[in-house]
MDTraj code that builds the backbone (N, CA, C; nanometers):
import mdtraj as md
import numpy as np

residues = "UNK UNK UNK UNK UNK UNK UNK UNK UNK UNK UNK UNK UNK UNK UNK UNK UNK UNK UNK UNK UNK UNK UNK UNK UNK UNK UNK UNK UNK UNK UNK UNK UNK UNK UNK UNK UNK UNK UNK UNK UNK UNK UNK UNK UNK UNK UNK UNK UNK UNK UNK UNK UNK UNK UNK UNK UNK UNK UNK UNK UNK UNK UNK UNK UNK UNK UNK UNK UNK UNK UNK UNK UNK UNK UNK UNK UNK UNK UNK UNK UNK UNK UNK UNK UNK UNK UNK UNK UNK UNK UNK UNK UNK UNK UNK UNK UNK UNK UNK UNK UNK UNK UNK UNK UNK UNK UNK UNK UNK UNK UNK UNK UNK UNK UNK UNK UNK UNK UNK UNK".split()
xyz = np.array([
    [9.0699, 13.5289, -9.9189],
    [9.1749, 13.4451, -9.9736],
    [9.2566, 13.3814, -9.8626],
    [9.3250, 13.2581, -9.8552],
    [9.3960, 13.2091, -9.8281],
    [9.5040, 13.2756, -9.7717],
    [9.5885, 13.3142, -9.8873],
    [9.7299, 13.3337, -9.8764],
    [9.6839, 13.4958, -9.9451],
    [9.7787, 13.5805, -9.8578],
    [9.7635, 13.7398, -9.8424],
    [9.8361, 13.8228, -9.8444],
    [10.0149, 13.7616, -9.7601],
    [10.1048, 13.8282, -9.7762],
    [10.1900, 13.7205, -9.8459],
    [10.3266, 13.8142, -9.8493],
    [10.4530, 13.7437, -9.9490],
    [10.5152, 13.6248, -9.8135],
    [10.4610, 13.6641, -9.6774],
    [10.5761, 13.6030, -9.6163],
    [10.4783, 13.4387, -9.6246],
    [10.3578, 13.4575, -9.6268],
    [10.3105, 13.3055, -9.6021],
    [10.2929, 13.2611, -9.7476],
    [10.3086, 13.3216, -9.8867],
    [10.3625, 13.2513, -9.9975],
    [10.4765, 13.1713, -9.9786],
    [10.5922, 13.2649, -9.9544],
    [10.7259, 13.1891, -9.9279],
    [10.7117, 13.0664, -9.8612],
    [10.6136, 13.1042, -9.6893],
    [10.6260, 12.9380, -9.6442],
    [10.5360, 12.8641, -9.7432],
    [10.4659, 12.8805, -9.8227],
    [10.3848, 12.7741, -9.8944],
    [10.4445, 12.6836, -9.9830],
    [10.5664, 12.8057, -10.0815],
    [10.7069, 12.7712, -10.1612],
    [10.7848, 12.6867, -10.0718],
    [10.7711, 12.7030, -9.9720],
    [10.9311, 12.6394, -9.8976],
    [10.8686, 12.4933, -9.8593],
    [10.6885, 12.4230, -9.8013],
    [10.6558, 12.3210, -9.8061],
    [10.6138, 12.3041, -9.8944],
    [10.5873, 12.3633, -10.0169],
    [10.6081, 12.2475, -10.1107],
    [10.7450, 12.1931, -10.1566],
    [10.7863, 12.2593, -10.1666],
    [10.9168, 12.2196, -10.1664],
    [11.0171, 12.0810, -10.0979],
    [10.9952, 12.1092, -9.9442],
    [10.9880, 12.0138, -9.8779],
    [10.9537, 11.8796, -9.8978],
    [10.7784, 11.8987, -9.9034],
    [10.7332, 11.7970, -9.9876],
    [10.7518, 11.6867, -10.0752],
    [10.8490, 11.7713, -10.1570],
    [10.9057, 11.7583, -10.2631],
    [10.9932, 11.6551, -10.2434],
    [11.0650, 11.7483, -10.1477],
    [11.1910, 11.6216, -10.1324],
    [11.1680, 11.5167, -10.0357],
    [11.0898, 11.5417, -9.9380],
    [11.0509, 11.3956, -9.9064],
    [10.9951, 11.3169, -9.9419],
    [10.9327, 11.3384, -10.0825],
    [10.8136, 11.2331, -10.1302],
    [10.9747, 11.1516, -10.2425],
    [11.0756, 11.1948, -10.2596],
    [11.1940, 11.1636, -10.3170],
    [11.2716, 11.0805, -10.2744],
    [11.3083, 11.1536, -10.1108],
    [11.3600, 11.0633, -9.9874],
    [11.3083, 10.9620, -10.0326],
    [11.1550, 10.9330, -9.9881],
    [11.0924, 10.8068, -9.9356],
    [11.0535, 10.7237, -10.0676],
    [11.1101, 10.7602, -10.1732],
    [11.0520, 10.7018, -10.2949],
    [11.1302, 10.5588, -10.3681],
    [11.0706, 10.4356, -10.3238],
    [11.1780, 10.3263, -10.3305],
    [11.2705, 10.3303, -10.4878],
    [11.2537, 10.3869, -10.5754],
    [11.3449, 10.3965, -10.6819],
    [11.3303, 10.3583, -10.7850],
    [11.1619, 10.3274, -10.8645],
    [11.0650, 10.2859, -10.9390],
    [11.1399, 10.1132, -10.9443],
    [11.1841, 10.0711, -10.8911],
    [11.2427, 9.9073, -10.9008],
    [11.0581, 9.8203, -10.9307],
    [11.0111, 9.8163, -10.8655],
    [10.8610, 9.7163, -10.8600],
    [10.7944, 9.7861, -11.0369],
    [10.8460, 9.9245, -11.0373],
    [10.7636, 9.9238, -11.1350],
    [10.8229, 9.9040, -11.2714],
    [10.9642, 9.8634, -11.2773],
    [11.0505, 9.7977, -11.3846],
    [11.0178, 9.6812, -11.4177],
    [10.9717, 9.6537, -11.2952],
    [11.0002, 9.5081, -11.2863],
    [10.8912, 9.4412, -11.3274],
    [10.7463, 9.5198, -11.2697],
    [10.6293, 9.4948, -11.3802],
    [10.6454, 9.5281, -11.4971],
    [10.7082, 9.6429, -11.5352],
    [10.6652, 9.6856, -11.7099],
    [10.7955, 9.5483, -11.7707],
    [10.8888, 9.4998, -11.7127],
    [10.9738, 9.4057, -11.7668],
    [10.8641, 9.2603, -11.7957],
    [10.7605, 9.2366, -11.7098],
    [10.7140, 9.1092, -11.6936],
    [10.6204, 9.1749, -11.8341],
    [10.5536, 9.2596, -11.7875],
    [10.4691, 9.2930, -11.8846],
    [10.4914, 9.2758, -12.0664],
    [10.5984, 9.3438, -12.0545],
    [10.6715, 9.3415, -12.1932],
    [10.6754, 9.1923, -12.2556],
    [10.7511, 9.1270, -12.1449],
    [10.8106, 8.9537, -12.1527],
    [10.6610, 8.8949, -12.2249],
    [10.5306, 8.9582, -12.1300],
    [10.4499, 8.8165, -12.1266],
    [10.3424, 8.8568, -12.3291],
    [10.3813, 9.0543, -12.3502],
    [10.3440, 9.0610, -12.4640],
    [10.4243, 9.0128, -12.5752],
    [10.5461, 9.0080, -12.5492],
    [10.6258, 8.9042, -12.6584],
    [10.5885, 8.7802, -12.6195],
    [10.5803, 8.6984, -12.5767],
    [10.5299, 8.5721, -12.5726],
    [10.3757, 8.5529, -12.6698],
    [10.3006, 8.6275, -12.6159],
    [10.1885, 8.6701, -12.6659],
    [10.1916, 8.6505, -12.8328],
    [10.2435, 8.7549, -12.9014],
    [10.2852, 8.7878, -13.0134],
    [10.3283, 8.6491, -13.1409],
    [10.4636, 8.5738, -13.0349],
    [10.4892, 8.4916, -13.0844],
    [10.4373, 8.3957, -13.0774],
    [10.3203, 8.3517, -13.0236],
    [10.2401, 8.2523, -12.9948],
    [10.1207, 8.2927, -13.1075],
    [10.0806, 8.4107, -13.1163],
    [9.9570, 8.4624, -13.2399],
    [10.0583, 8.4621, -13.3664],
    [10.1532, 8.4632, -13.3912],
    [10.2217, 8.4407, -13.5346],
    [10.2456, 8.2968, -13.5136],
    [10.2797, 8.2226, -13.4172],
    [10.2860, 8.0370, -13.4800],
    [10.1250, 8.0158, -13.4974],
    [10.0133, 8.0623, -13.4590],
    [9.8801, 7.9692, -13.4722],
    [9.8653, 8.0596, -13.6228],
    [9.8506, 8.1511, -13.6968],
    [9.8806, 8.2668, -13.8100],
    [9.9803, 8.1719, -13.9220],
    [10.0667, 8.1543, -13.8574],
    [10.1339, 8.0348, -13.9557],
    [10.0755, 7.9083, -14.0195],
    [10.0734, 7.8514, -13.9073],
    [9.9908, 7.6874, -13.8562],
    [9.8689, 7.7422, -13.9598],
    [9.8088, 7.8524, -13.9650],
    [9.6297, 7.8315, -13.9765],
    [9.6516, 7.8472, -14.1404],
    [9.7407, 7.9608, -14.1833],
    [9.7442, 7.9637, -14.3412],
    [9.8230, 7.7907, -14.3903],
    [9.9587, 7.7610, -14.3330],
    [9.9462, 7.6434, -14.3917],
    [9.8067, 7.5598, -14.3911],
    [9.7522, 7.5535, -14.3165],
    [9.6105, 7.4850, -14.2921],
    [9.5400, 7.5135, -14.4186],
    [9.5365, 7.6397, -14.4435],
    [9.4430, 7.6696, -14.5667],
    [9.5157, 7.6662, -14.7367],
    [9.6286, 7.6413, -14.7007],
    [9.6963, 7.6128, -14.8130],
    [9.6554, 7.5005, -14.8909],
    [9.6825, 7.3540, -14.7381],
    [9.6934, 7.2241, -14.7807],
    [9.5550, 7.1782, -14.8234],
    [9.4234, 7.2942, -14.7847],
    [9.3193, 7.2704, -14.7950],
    [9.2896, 7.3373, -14.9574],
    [9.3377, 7.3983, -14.9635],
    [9.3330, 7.4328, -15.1360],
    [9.3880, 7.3663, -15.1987],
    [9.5117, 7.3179, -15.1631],
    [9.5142, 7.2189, -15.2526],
    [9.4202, 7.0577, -15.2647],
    [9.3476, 6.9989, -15.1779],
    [9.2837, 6.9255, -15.1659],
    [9.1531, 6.9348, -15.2241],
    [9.1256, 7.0782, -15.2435],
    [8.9792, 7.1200, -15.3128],
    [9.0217, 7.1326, -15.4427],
    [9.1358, 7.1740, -15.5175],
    [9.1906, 7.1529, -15.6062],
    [9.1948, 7.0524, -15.6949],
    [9.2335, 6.8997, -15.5995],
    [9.2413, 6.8184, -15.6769],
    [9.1058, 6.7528, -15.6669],
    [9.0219, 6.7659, -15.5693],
    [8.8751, 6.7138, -15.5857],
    [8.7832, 6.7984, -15.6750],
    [8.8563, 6.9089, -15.7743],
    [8.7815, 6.9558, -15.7963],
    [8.8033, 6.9045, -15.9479],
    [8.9044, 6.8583, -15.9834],
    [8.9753, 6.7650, -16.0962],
    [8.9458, 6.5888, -16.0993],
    [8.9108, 6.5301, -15.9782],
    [8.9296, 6.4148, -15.9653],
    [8.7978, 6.3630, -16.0635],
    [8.7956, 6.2545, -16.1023],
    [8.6475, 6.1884, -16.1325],
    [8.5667, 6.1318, -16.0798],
    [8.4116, 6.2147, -16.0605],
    [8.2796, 6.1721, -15.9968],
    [8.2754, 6.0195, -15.9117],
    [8.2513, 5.9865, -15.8121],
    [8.2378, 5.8556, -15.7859],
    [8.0762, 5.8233, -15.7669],
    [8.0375, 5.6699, -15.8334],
    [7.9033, 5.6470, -15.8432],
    [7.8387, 5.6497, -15.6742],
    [7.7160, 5.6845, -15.6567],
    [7.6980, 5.6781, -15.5069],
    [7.6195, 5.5771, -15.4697],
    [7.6256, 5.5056, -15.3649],
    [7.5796, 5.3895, -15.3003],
    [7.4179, 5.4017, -15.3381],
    [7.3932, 5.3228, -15.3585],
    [7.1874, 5.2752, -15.3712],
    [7.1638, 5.3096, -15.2341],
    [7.0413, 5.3862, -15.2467],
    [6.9524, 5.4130, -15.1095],
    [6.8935, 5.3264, -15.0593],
    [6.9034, 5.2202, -14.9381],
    [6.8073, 5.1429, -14.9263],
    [6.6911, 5.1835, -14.7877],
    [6.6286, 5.1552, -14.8955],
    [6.4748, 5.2094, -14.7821],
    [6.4582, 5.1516, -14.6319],
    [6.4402, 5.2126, -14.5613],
    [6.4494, 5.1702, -14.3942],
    [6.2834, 5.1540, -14.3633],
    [6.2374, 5.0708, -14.2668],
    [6.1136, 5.0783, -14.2069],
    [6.1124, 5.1971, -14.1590],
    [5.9747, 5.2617, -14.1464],
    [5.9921, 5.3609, -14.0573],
    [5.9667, 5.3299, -13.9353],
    [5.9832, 5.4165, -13.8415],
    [5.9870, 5.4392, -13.6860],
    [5.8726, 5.3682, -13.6389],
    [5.8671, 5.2841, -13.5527],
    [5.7520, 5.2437, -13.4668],
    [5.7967, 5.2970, -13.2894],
    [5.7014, 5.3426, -13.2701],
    [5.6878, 5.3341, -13.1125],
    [5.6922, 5.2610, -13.0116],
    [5.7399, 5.2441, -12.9340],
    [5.7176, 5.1229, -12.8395],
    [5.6296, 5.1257, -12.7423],
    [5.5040, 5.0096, -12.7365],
    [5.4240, 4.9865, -12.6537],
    [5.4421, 5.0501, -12.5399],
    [5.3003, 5.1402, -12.5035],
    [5.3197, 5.1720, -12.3415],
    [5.3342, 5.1187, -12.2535],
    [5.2979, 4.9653, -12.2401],
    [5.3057, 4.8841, -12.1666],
    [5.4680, 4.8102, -12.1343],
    [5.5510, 4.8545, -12.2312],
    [5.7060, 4.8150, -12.2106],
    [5.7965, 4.9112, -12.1079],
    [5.7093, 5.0087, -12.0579],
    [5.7917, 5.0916, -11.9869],
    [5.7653, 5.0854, -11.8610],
    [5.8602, 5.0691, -11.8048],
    [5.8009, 5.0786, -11.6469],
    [5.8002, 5.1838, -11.5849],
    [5.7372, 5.1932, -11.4833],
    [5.6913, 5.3180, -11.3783],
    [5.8146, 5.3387, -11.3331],
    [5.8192, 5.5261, -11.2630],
    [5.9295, 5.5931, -11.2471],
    [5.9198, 5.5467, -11.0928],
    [5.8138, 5.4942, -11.0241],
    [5.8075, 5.4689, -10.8866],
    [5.7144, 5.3215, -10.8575],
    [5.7155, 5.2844, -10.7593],
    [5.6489, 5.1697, -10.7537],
    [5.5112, 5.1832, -10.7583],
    [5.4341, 5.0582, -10.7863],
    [5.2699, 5.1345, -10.7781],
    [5.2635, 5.1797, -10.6016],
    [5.1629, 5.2604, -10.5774],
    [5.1051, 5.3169, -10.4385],
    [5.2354, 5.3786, -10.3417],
    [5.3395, 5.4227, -10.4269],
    [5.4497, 5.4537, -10.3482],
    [5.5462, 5.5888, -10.4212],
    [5.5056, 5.6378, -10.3707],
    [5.5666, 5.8094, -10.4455],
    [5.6380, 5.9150, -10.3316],
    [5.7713, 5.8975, -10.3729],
    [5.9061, 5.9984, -10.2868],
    [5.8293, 6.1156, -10.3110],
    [5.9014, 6.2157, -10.2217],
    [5.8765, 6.3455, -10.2008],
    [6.0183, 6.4204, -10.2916],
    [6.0096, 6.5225, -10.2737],
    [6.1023, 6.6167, -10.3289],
    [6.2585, 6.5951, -10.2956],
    [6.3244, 6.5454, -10.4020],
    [6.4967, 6.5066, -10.3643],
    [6.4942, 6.3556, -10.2630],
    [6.4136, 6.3107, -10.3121],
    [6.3548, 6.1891, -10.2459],
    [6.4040, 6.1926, -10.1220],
    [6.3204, 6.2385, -10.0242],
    [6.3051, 6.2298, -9.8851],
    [6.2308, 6.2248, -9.8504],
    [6.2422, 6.1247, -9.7866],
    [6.1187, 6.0169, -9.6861],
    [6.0036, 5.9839, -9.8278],
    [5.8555, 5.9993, -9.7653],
    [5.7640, 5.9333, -9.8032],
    [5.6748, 6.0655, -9.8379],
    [5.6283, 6.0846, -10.0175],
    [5.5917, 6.2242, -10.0122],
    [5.4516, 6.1873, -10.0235],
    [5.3467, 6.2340, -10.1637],
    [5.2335, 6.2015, -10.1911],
    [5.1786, 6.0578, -10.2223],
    [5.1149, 6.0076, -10.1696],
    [5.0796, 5.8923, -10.1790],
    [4.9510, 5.8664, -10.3146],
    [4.9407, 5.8047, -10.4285],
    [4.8826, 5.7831, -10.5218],
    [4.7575, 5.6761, -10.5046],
    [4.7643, 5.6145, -10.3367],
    [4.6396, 5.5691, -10.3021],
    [4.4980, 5.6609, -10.2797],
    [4.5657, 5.7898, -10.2335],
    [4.4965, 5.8938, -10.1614],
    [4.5202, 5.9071, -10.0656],
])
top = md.Topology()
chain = top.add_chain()
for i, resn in enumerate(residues, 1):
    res = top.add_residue(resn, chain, resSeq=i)
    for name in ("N", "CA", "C"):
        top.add_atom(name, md.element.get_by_symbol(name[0]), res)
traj = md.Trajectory(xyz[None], top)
């Protein structure tokens, strides 16, 4: 064991002790940590009151929207526009597109310099 007699308990009692009070001495006076739990607090009320105005905002939202389904749900049918038939899709000639490079002239990678050549 460690500790064996009473007299080197006592000194063990007496630095901790010590300890004690110097970790007290040197202890700035929890100020930094007021001062966070103060910001902290501040920035969860802000918080709070910012999630009850969008909570507000969102049920009026769904209010004005019930009432709007409400009255469209009362209003009378409106006739719907005639479908008019569209051509369908044609393709455009291959020949309307031009080449991504000139003929016999093909960049290299991130176009630098002069890469594969399509002559051979």
């Amino acid at each position: 064991m460690l500790f064996t007699s009473t007299t080197q308990f006592a000194v063990l009692g007496l630095v901790l002790i010590a300890g004690w009070l110097f970790g007290l001495a040197s202890h700035p006076g929890g100020r930094k940590w007021r001062n966070r739990y103060a910001t902290e607090r501040d920035a969860h009320a802000a918080q709070v009151k910012d999630t009850e105005t969008k909570l507000s905002a969102a049920r009026d939202r769904i209010a004005e929207l019930e009432r709007e389904n409400q009255r469209l749900a009362t209003a009378q049918p409106v006739a719907a526009a005639p479908v008019v038939e569209r051509t369908p899709y044609r393709p455009v000639a291959a020949s309307a597109a031009r080449p991504a490079y000139p003929a016999g002239e093909r960049r290299g990678w991130f176009d630098f310099g002069k890469g594969i050549s399509t002559n051979g």
